[in-house]
Every structure is written in C-alpha cells, then in structure tokens.
N, C-alpha and C positions, 0 to 999 in steps of 0.2 A: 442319653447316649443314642448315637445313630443308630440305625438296624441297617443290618447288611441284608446283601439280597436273598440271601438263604431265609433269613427270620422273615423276610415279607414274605416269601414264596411258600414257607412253614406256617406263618399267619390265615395268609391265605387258603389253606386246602384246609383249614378250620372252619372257614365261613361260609362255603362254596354253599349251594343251595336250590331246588328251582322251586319255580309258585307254581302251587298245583293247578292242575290244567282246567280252568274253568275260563268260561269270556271275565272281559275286561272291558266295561264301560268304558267309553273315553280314552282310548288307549293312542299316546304316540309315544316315536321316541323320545325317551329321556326325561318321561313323565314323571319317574320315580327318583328321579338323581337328588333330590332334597328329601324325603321318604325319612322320617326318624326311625323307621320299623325296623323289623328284621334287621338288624345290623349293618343296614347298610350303609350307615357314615364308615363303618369302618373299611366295607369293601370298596368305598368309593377312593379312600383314602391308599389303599394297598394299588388299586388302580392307577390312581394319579402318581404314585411315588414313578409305578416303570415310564408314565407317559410324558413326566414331566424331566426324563430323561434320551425321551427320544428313542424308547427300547421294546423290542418285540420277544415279549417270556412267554414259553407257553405252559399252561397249567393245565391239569386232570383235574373235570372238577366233577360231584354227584350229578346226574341226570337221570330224568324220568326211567321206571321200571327195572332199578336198580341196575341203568348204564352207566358208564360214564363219558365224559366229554370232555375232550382239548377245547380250549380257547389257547386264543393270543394275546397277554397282558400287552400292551394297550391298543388293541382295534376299537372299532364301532361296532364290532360284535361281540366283547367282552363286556364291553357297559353296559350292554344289554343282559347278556349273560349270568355273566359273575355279579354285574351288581343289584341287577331287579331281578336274577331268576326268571327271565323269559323275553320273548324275542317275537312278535306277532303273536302273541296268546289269544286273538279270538279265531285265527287263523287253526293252531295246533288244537285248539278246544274240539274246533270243528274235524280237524282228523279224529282225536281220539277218541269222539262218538259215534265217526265213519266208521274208520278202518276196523278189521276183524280178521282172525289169524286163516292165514290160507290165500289172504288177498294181497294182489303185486301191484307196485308201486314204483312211479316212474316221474326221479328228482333229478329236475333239468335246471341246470344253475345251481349244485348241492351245496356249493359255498364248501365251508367246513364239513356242515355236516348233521348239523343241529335238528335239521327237518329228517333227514336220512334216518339217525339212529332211532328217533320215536316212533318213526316207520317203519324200524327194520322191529323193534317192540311190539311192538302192537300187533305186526302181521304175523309172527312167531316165525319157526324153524321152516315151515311147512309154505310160507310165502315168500317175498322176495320184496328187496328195493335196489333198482338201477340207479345209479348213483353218477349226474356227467356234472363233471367241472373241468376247465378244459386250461384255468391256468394255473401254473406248476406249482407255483408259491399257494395257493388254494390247495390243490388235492394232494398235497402233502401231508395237511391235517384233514383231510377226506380222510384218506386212506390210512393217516392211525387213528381216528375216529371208528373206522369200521374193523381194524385190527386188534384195539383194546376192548372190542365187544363179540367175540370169535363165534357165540351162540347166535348174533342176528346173519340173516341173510342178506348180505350188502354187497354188492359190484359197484366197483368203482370203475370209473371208464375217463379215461383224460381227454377227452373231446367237446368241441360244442354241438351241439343240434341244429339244424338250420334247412332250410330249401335247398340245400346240397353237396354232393359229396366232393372232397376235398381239401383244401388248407385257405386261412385265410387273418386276418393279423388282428388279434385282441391284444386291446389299450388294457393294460396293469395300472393298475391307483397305485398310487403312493401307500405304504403301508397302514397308516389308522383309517382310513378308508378300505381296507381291503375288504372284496365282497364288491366291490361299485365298479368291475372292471367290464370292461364293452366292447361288443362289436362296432360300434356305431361312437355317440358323441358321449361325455357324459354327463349327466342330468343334474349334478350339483356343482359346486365349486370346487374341484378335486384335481390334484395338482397330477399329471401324469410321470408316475414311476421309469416302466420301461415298456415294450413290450412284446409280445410272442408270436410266433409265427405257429397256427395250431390247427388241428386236426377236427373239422367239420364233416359231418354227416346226417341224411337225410333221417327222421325217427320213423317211417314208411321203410326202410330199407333195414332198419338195425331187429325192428319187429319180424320182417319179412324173416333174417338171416338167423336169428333166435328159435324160431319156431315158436313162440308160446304162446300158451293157450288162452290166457287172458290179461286183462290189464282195470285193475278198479281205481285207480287215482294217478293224475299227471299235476306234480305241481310246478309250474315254469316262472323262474326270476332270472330275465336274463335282460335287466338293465336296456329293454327297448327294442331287442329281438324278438321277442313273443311271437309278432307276425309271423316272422320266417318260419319260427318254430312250426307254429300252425300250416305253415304254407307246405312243408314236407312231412307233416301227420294226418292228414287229410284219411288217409285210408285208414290208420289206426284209430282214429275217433271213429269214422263209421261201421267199425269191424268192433270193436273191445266196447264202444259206448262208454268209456270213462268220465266220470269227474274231476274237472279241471280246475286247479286255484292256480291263480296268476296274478302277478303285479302289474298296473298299467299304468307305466311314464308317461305323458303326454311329451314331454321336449326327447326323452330317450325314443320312443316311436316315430316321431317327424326325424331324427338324424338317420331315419332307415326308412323313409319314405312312408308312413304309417300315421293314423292317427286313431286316438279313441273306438269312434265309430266304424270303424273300418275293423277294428278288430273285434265290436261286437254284432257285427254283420256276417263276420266267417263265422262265426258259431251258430247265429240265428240262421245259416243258410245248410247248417248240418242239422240241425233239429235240435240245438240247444237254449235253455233258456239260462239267464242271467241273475246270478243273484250281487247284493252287495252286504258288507257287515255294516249293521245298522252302530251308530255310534252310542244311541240311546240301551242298548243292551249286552253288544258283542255278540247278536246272535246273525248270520245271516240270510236278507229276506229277499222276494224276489224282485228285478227291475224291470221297470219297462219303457225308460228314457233312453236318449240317445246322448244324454250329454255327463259327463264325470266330470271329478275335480282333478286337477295335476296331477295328483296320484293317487290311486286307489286302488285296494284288491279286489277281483274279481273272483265268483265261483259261480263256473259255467257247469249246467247238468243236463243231460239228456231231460227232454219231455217224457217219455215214456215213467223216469222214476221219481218227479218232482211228486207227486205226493206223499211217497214214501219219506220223502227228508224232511216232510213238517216245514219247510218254510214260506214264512208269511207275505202276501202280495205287498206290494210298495208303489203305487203309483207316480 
C-alpha cells in the first residue's frame, strides 16, 4: 500500500540523526548516498519520495547539543542533512574544537542555518551568532531555525554583506539547489528561480553600529562574493583578529572580478596565514601556495595565534 505523506513525514522524524562531529577523511558531497549504515537507504528513500515529486517539506530533525533543525525535504541540504547527518563535517569538527562559550560568532551566507545553530551551541547563552542571509525563501528557515532553539543566542538579519551599503539584485536557484543563490554568476548548472532586490551592507559598518566588544569566528559562503565581503571588513579583522572559514569558488569569484589568489593576498596583506583541510585526515594544516583547486575551503588565522591551533605546515 502507498504511504501518504503524513507516514513519510512520521517515518521520517524516526530516522532523523547527525554524525558526531569528528573530521571526515575524504569527504564530498554525496559521498554517503549509497552508505548501507545508519539507515540510510531508508532516509534516502523518504527523501527521494518528496523529490521525486517535485516538493519542498520541511521537517524538524535532532541536531547537535540537543538542537533541533529544519531542513527542506528535497534540497541539497537535506541530503546532506537528513541523510548522511552532516554537511562539511571537517569544517564543523573544526568549530567545535574552536568555539567556547562566551565567544561571538559571525555567519555570513547562514543558509538555513545548520552552521548557526552549532554555533549558537557551543558559544552558550552568554555569546552570540549574527546570522545574514539576505534571501527571503532562505531566512525563513533561518529564522525558525533560531526560534525552535529559544536558549541559543541567534540574530538573524536578512541582508547580504558586501563593500557597501545599499540594495542590490540576488539570483534565487531554483528550489533543490537552494543555498546556491548569488550575487554574481552561478558556479554550477542551476537553473535560475526568481530573483530579489536586497538589502546590502558594509560588516565595517554593522560592527561599528553594534558596539561589540569582540568577534572569535567569521564563517563566509557567499557563492563568490567573499571578496566583497572582505573588502568592507577590513577594519573588523584588524580590530577583532577573527578566524575565518570560507568557500572559494574559482568561476563564482571571476563573475565578481576576483580570483583565488587575489583573495589569498587580502588576508596575507592583514597578517593572516592560510590553512587548508587536508583530504588525508579532515584535519586543517597550514598553506603556502598560491594556487587551489575549483573549490575549496579555506581557514584564514591571524599569525599571532597559529600555534596555538596546532596546525600542521603544508608545503
């Protein structure tokens, strides 16, 4: 007999799960989509029923530190999600050996929200996570992301970040893509939805207008804005000296005039050094090339506290 969508929905919030935060050798997406483990033929299965319908559910599923977390049955961030239990795991490994309560936190690109609420965990009642996502269809599950978790300290701000203040027009992906939305071009084959006329501002200006007193971690995924980003935080790195993890598109950075090296020159010209996650452990070590692959995350750190992170040189 068929199952209605209620039985799949009721299926589902039985299976929901995350992998505990440790690195992940060899990690991309979709590594785990064939995975006999952990049940996940079966989550893979409740996933494909909404996607192969064309449909966007959203479910409450467990998340670390006894949060919980929306997804959207069928994004590219629920197959991550709901079906491997994690989503850049050598990336969050790395927060949650960072972060320590009392310390704020500054997620540019929040998406959903996945990075937000493990930060808004980790830092406790007593720290903070700024939380921008600047399109409406996104900070919608931001913002009940941060409202089914009422004890983290989460602001949600519906804006992008950028070299300055203003408005200015982000491209919407089509729904199983959502998360891939850009100022600029975008970096895979992603058929363009709609899109928004939205409200930009300089992160030099929003620190200014805050007053606060400090800043330990900026993580920025903005689909090949990065630069810009950097471009109007200039004073906040040299004032807060943050830790920075970032994505770096190579085709999403050339649609906004930018490449690679260009964006590992504005750090190295603040007194940052570079590290990368090594594929051989999930642990992140340090660089000292000029050249990356298509994509790849980056974690920029002040000199001053690179030997306190323990990470290892990389020639």
């Amino acid at each position: 007999m068929t199952k209605t969508d209620t039985q799949w929905l009721e299926l589902a919030q039985g299976y929901g799960w995350a992998r505990p935060l440790t690195p992940y050798p060899h990690w991309h997406f979709n590594i785990d989509w064939d995975n006999l483990d952990q049940n996940i033929p079966l989550r893979r299965e409740v996933w494909e029923f909404f996607r192969d319908q064309g449909r966007f559910v959203p479910l409450d599923i467990a998340w670390h530190f006894d949060t919980r977390l929306r997804v959207i049955l069928s994004n590219d961030v629920s197959q991550q999600l709901f079906i491997a239990g994690c989503l850049e795991p050598n990336e969050m490994a790395f927060m949650d050996r960072f972060l320590k309560p009392g310390m704020q936190v500054m997620d540019i690109g929040a998406n959903e929200g996945c990075y937000s609420v493990l930060c808004g965990a980790k830092v406790g009642e007593k720290g903070k996570v700024w939380a921008f996502e600047p399109s409406p269809r996104e900070f919608a599950v931001l913002k009940a992301n941060a409202d089914q978790n009422p004890n983290l300290n989460i602001s949600c701000f519906p804006v992008a970040i950028g070299n300055k203040n203003g408005t200015e027009k982000l491209r919407i992906a089509e729904g199983i893509h959502a998360g891939q939305n850009t100022l600029g071009e975008f970096s895979y084959s992603i058929t363009e939805l709609n899109f928004a006329i939205v409200s930009i501002r300089r992160l030099d200006d929003l620190v200014f207008e805050a007053k606060t007193d400090r800043i330990d971690l900026i993580k920025i995924d903005v689909e090949g804005a990065e630069g810009l980003v950097l471009e109007g935080a200039r004073r906040t790195l040299e004032t807060f000296r943050p830790i920075v993890l970032l994505e770096v598109l190579e085709k999403g950075l050339a649609a906004l005039g930018y490449t690679p090296i260009r964006l590992i020159n504005q750090f190295r010209g603040l007194g940052y050094r570079i590290a990368v996650f090594d594929p051989e452990t999930g642990l992140p070590i340090e660089y000292h090339g000029n050249g990356l692959g298509l994509c790849e995350n980056l974690l920029a750190f002040p000199e001053e506290i690179g030997a306190s992170l323990g990470i290892s040189r990389l020639e």
